[in-house]
N, C-alpha and C positions, 0 to 999 in steps of 0.2 A: 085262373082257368087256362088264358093263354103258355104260362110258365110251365104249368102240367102237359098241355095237348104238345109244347114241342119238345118237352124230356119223353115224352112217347114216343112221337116221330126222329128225333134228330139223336136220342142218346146212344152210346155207341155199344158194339157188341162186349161181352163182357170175356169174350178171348182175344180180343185185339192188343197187341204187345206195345203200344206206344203210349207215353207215361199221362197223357193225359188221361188217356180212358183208363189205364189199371186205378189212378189217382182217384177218376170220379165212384167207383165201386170200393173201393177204400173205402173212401170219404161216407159213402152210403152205409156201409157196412158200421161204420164209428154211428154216425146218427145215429141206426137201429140201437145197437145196443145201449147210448145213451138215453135213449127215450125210454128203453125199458129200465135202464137205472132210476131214473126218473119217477116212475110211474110204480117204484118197488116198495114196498115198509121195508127195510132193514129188519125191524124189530123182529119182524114176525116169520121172515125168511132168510136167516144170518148167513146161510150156507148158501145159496141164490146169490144174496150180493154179493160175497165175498167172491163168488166165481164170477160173475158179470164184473166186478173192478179189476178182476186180473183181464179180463179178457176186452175191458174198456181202454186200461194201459194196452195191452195188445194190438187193440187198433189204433191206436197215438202212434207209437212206433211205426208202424205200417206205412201212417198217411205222411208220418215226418218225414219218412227214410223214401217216398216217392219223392215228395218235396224239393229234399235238397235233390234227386237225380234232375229234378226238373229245371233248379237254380246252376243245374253244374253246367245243362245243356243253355238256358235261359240268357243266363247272364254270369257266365263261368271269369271273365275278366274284373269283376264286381264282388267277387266274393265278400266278406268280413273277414276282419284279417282274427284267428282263430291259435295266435301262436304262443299265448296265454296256456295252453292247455298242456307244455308238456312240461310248466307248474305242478297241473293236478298229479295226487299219489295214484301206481299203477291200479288198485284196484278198482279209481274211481272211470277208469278209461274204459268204458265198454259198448256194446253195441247198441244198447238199449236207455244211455243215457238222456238222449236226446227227449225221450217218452216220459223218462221220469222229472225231465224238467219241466215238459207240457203240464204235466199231472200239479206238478207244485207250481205254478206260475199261475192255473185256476184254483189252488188251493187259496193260494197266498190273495187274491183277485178278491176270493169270494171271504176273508176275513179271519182265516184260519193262522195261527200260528204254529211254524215249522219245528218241530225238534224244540219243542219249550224255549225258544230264541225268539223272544219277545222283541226286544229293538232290533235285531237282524233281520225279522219279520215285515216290523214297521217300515224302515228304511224299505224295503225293495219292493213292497208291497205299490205305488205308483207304477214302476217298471214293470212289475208281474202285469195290471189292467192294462195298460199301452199292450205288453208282448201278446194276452190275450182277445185285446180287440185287432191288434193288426193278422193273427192267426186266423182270425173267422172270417175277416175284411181279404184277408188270399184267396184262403179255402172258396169262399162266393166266385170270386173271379175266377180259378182256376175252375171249375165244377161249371160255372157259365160258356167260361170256353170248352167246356169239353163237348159241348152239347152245339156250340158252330162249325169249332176246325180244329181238331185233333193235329195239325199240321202247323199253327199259328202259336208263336207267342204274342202279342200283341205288347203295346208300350204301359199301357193304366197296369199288363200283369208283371212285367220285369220291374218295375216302379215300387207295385207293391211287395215283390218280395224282396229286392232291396232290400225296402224299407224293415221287412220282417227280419230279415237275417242279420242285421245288423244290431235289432233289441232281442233278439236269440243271443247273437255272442254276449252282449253287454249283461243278457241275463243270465248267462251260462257262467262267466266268471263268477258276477256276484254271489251266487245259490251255493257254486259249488265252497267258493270263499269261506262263506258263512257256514257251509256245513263241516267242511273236515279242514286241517291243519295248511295249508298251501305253502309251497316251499318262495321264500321273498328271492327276487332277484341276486341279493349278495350269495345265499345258501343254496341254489339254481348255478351262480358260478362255482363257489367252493366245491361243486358236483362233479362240473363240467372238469375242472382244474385234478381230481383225484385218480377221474374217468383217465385223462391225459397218463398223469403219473405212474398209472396201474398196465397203460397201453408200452408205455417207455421203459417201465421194469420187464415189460417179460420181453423186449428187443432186446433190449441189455442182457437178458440173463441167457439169451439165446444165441449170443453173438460169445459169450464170453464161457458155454458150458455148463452154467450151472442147473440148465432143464435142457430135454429134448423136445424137440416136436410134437413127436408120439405123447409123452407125458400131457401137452397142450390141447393136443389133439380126441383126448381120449377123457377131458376135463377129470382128472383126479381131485375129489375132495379134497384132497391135504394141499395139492399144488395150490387151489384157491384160495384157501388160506395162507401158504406160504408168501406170495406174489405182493400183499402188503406190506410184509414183514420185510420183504427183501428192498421193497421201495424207502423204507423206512430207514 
């Protein structure tokens, strides 16, 4: 009763620009729609849920992507170090990753197997319930503070999202690991090492004639083809 009469009185305007309050109308908007996933038959209305889990992922993203603004302002010298990620192949690098690892980390929580990867399932499945209980264990606190002082980080919130963003990376690796191909550190150099060779042939080839500028500059198909061959 108390909880309610000062989310009445104390919660904050919903066009207020600071990350707390956009965070706590987020966070409410994700409930909603999870309560009515909840409270849905699938069976009986496929087309309903199928739009309610788009738009369930939709507010994952939302509430993550306030999150981290709030970790960068929060506790920005504490990050996790995140340098794993330019492992992953380009297409798995997008804006909305961060949602669909929420979405699988309650999947995984609640018993589900990933992509029919049964022991990759198993294995991460610990780590999913930690990443899932420390996500609602923020969310409280964050959503509490939004309701004293929009102005305040306090130490129990910088603590707990620490602690969150550090079983995010650890779960971000794993997931993404297990689902597609990741390049190992030796084949991450061999990359690094071709990247090089490919930058030093066309200095070379530009210092000696054999392309122009314009050619470089205007990326010809065939030049980028050629530019290997000539390193070779």
């Amino acid at each position: 009763m108390m909880h309610r009469f000062r989310r009445w009185l104390y919660k904050p305007k919903r066009t207020d620009p600071q990350l707390l309050a956009q965070f706590y109308y987020a966070d409410e908007e994700l409930n909603q729609v999870a309560a009515e996933l909840d409270s849905l038959d699938g069976r009986k209305d496929p087309q309903r849920c199928t739009l309610l889990v788009n738009q369930f992922r939709s507010c994952q993203d939302n509430v993550l992507n306030i999150i981290n603004q709030i970790m960068d302002e929060c506790i920005p010298h504490e990050r996790a170090n995140r340098d794993f990620c330019v492992k992953f192949p380009e297409e798995i690098r997008h804006d909305n990753l961060a949602g669909q690892l929420w979405f699988g980390a309650e999947c995984l929580a609640a018993g589900s197997i990933i992509m029919n990867r049964e022991i990759e399932s198993m294995a991460m499945r610990p780590l999913a319930k930690d990443l899932t209980r420390s996500l609602e264990e923020a969310r409280n606190i964050i959503r509490d503070q939004a309701l004293r002082d929009l102005n305040l980080y306090t130490e129990k919130m910088k603590e707990s999202l620490q602690h969150l963003d550090v079983l995010f990376a650890d779960f971000e690796l794993s997931y993404v690991s297990a689902m597609v191909p990741v390049k190992s550190p030796k084949e991450y150099y061999v990359q690094q090492e071709v990247i090089v060779l490919f930058c030093e042939t066309v200095e070379r080839a530009l210092k000696h004639g054999y392309l122009t500028q314009d050619m470089i500059d205007d990326y010809e198909p065939a030049l980028m083809f050629t530019i290997p061959r000539l390193a070779i």
